[in-house]
C-alpha positions, 0 to 999 in steps of 0.5 A, spaced: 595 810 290 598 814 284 600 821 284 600 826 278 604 832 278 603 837 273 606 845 272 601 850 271 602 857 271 601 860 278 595 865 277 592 859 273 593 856 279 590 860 284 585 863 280 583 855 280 585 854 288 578 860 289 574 857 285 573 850 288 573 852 294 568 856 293 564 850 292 567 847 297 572 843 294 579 843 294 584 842 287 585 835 288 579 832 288 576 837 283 581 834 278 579 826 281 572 828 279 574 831 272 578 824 271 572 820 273 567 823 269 572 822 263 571 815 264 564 815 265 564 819 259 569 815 255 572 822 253 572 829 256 565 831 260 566 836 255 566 839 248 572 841 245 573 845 239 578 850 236 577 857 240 577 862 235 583 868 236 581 874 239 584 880 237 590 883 241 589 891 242 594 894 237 594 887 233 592 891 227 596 896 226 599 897 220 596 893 216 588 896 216 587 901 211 582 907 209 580 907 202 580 915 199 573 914 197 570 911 203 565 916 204 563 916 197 557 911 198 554 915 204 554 922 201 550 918 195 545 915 200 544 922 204 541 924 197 536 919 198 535 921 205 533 928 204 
């Protein structure tokens, strides 16, 4: 029998680690079954795709702006309002 090693981060691991068990199954045959449904499949038993970025809190600041006249077009619609 063939042994694989891979390096993950720890929470990632333990995060993994609870989830199994509370299917009743440990890491290591959590990851036999994602193997054999890869062959079963001819692929991943999944879809893959790009994940799009989330924003990062902060990530924007210095590079977003406030025109001047932005309230412009809602004092203009308050006329149409009343």
């Amino acid at each position: 029998m063939a042994t694989i090693q891979v390096r993950i981060d720890d929470s990632i691991k333990m995060a993994a680690d609870s989830l199994f068990t509370g299917l009743g199954l440990d890491t290591s045959t959590a990851v036999r079954m994602f193997i054999s449904a890869s062959l079963e499949n001819d692929g991943l038993p999944f879809e893959v795709r790009k994940r799009k970025t989330v924003p990062v809190f902060g990530s924007g600041k210095g590079k977003m702006w406030i025109a001047e006249d932005f309230d412009a077009p809602l004092e203009e619609l308050k006329e149409y309002m009343e």
